[in-house]
Structure formats: C-alpha cells, structure tokens
N, C-alpha and C positions, 0 to 999 in steps of 0.2 A: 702873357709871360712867356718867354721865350723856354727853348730844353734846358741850354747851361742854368738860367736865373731858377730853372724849377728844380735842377738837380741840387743849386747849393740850398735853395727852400727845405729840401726833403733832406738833407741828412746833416747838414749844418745846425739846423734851427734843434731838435732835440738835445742832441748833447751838448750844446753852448747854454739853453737853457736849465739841462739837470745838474750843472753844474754851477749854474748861479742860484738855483733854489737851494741845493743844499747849504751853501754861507748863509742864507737869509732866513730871518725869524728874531722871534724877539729875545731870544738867548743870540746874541751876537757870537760869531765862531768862526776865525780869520785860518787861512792855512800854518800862519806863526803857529797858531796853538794846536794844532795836530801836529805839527815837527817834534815838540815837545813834548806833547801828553803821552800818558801812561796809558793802561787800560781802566786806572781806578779813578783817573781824570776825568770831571764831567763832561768837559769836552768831548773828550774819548768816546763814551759811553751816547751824549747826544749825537755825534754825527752817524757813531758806525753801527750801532743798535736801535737809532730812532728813525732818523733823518735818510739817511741811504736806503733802509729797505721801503719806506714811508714816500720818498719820493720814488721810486722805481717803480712802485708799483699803481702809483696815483700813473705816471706817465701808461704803464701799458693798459689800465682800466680806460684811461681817455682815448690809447689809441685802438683798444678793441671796442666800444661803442662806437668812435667813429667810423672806423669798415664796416662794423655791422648796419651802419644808417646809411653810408655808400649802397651796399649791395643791396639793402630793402628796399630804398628810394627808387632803383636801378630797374631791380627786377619784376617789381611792382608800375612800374610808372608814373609813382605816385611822389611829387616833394614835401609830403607831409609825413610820409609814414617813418617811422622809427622803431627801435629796437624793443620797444614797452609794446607796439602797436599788436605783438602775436602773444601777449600774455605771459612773456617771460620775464619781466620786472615783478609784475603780481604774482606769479607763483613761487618765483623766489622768494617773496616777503612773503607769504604764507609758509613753507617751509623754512624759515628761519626764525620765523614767531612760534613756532609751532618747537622748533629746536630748544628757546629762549624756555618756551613755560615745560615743558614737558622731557626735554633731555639733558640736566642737567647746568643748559646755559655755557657749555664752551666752545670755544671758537670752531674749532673742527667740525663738532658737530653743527654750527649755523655753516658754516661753507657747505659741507654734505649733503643735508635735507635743502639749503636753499638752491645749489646748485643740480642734485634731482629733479625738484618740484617745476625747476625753471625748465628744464628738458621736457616733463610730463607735461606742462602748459601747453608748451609747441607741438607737442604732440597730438592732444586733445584739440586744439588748431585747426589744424592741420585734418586730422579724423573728420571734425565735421565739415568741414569747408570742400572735403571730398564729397560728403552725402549730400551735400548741397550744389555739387558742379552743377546738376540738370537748370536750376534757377538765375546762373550769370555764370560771368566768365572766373575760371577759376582766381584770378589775382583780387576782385573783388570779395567772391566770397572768403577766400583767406583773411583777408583783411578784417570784414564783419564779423565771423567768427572768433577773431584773436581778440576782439575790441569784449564781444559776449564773454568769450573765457576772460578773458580780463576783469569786467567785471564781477564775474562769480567768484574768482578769487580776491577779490580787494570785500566784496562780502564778507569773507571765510577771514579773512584779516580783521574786518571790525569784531565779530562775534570774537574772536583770540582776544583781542584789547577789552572787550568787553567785562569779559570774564579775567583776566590776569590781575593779580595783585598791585593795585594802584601804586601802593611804594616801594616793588620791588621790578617787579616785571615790564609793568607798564612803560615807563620812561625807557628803559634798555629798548622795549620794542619799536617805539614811535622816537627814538635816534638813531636807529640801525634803518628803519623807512626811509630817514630823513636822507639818509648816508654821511659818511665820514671814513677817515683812515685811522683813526685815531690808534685802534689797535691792531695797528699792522707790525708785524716781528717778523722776523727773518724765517721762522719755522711756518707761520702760515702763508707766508710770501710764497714760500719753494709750495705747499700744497697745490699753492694759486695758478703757479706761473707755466705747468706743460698744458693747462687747457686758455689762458691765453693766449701763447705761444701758437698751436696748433690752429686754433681758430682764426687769431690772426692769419698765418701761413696760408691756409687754405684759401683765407676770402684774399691775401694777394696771388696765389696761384691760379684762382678762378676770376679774378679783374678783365682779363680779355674777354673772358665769355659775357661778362654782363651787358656789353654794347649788342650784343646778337640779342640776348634773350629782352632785352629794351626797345627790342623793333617790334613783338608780338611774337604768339605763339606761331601763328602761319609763315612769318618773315625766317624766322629762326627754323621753321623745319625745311623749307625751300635753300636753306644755307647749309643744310645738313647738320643741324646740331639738333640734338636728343633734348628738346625744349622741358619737357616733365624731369628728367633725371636732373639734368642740372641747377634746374630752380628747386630742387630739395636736395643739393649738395650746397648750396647758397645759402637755402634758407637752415641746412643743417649747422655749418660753419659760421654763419650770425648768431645762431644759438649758442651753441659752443662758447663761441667768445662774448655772449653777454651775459649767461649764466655762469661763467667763472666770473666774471667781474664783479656783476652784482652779488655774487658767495661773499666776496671780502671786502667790499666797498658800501655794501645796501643800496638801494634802489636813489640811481643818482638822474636827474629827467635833466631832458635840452638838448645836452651832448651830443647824441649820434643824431639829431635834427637839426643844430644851430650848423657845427662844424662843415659838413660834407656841402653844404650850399655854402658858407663862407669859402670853400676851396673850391669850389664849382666857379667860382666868380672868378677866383686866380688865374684857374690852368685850364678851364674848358669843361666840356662834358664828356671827355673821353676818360674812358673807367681806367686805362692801362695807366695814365697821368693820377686820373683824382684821388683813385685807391690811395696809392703811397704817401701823395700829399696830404689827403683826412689824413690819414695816421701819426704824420708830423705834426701836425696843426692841434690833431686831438689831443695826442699827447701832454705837449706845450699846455694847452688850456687847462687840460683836468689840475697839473700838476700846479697850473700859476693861481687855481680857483682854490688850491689845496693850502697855498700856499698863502692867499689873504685869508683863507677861515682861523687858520692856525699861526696865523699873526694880528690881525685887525684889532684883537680885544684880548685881554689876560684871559678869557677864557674863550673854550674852541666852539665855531660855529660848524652846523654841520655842513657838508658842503654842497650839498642839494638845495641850500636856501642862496646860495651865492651862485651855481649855476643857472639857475632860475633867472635870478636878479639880474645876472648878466645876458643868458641866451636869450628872455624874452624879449626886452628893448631892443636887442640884436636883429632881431625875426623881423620885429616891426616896420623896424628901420630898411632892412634890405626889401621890405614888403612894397613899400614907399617909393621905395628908388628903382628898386628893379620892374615891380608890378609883374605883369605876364611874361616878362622876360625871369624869372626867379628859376625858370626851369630849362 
C-alpha cells in the first residue's frame, strides 16, 4: 500500500464508518428524522443519548487495544502477545467484580476499582519480571510473569463469582467479563475518555521509538536510545489505554491481537505507518462488532462473544496463508 492509499486508509476509514453506525440498528433512524425530532422524540433520545456516546466510545476502546497490541507485539518481539498478556484485563475484572459485590454496584465505582487494579496488575508484572531478569532476558520474563499474575487474578475472579448472589450479582459480573457498551452514557464516556485519549497519544508519540527498541536491547543502545526507560514508557502507555478501556467496556479479548497483524499485512512493519493504521482499523472493528451484537438479535449479545468469533477464524486464516511470514 502505497503513502497517499495509507493516508486516505487512516483517516477516511473512521469517520465514514461512525457515521454509518450511528443510522444503523434495528430501531431504524434516517437523518429526515433528526431534522424534525424534539428532544422528547425517541429518535432524539436514541441517537444523541444512546447511539453517539455508545458508538464513540466502542470506536476509541477498539482503537486503544489496538496501539496497545502494536506497541506489545513490537517491543516484545513477540506476535502473539497482546494487551490481556501483562495481567491487565484480569485485574481489571477483579476490580470490577469486586466493585459489582462490595461497592455498591455503580458504574463509577467499576471504572475506578477496575481501571486501578488494571494499573496494579502491570505493576505487580512488571515487579517480578525484574527479580527474575537474572533467569532470561527481561522481555521474556515480562511476559511469563504477566501470564502468572494473570492467572492469580482470574483465581481471585472465580472465588468473587463463587461467592456472589446467583440472582443478583452473578449475571452482572459474568457480562461485564464478557464485555459490552451497553451502558455507556455520556457521563461515564467523559470519566473514560482523558485516559484513552492520553494513552493513545503517547503510544503514537512513541511509534518511532518502537522500530529501535524491536532490534534488541544491544541494537537499541549502540543507537543511543535509553532501551529500559522507553520500554516502561511503552509498556506504561499500553496500560494506560487498556485499563481505561477495559473500566467501561469489560474485558473484551482478540482486538489488540487480530487487528495490528491484519494492519501489518497492509502497510508493512514499520511502527511510524502501523501505529495510526491499527488504530483506524481498530476502531472500525470494535465499533462494526458493537454494532452486530446490538443489532443481530432483539436482544444484545455481549461483544466479546462476537470478537472472538470473528478474531479467531481471522488468526487462523492469516496463520495458513502467511505461516512464518505473519511476522
């Protein structure tokens, strides 16, 4: 793909698409009938209280998992790793189960605890994967240690479920796992949107850096870049932008794995290209997978069962075709 074809790729392709999501769904909703409506119009009421903050913010959760799986994949060197892989999908569902039984149950408070717990994961990450440099090289043990925390917190989730009130609690917490937007409003949208915003920003600020730090730590100090500081401004700004996501979406898996290698394939392996292109592409996806859950059936499917359903067949496929070239 050529520069112009990538440049109309990367900013064409979002707003042509949130503006065809919003008309679409099974309440049918023509611009005729916004000219007219009121604000007591359900028209009214569906596009600018439902559908506008519900799609905006499907688009930036899609497009901050997929920076965050750029930058991991990158700085790692690995094309499997993703944004779940350092324990901050599991710790955010632990802090929002934890929100669900024990605080009340509202929204603020599951952004808050889950969007913490997601930062304390990578943290705790992070902590032992340092006492463990002596044994490999630090990118591996990162990785081992987040998979470890990871599962010590999906433990810490089943005993929550365990214990929660089957007809009350329960269900709330194993759909909020599943993810969904269902309840996305305008009031927790703005909570959401300065630490996607940010997180975003940063991992395209830091886009050029990720081609150095993908040569090795030796390559990258011979070029003179600060190999340790940068890969924890990287791996701080992946977090950043997937524990805000996962606050208001719940743990949505595929995303920041399928997308940045279907854009890899587009535009190349150059992070200054792939960066902004995942983010279009993610966007796009999260918003269009948001967009059959909450139209496919009168009732709403979560949208982690339809990412799934779409990313994994995806993987396979490009597994098949690309093989050893996938990376």
């Amino acid at each position: 793909m050529n520069k112009g074809a990538h440049s109309s790729f990367q900013y064409v392709l979002p707003p042509l698409f949130f503006i065809i999501f919003l008309f679409f769904g099974r309440y049918h909703i023509s611009p005729q009938d916004l000219i007219h409506a009121t604000q007591q119009d359900a028209a009214w009421i569906l596009f600018y209280k439902v559908r506008l903050p519900r799609v905006l913010i499907a688009m930036f959760v899609g497009a901050a998992l997929s920076a965050a799986g750029v930058a991991l994949q990158g700085i790692s060197r690995n094309p499997l790793v993703g944004p779940e892989i350092l324990g901050v999908s599991s710790g955010a569902g632990f802090g929002a189960a934890c929100a669900i039984l024990f605080l009340g149950n509202n929204m603020l408070s599951i952004q808050l605890t889950s969007f913490l717990f997601g930062l304390l994961a990578v943290m705790i990450s992070y902590s032992v994967s340092k006492s463990l440099r002596e044994y490999g090289s630090s990118t591996l043990t990162l990785i081992l240690a987040g998979i470890s925390i990871s599962a010590v917190f999906s433990a810490l989730i089943s005993i929550l479920k365990y214990v929660a009130d089957p007809y009350d609690d329960l269900p709330q917490i194993v759909y909020w796992l599943m993810g969904s937007f269902a309840a996305v409003t305008w009031h927790n949208a703005f909570n959401t949107l300065p630490g996607l915003i940010i997180g975003i920003f940063l991992l395209l600020l830091l886009r050029w850096r990720i081609n150095i730090l993908s040569l090795g730590q030796e390559e990258a100090r011979a070029l003179g870049i600060n190999y340790e500081r940068n890969r924890i401004l990287l791996i701080s700004a992946a977090t950043l932008a997937t524990a805000a996501a996962v606050s208001i979406s719940g743990i949505i898996s595929w995303v920041g794995l399928i997308v940045p290698h279907i854009t890899r394939k587009l535009v190349g392996p150059d992070h200054a290209l792939l960066m902004p292109a995942s983010l279009s592409l993610g966007a796009v996806f999260m918003a269009g997978c948001d967009t059959i859950a909450r139209t496919l059936y009168t009732f709403e499917i979560p949208i982690g069962i339809i990412t799934s359903l779409v990313g994994a067949p995806l993987f396979i496929i490009m597994l098949k075709k690309g093989g050893r070239r996938i990376w």
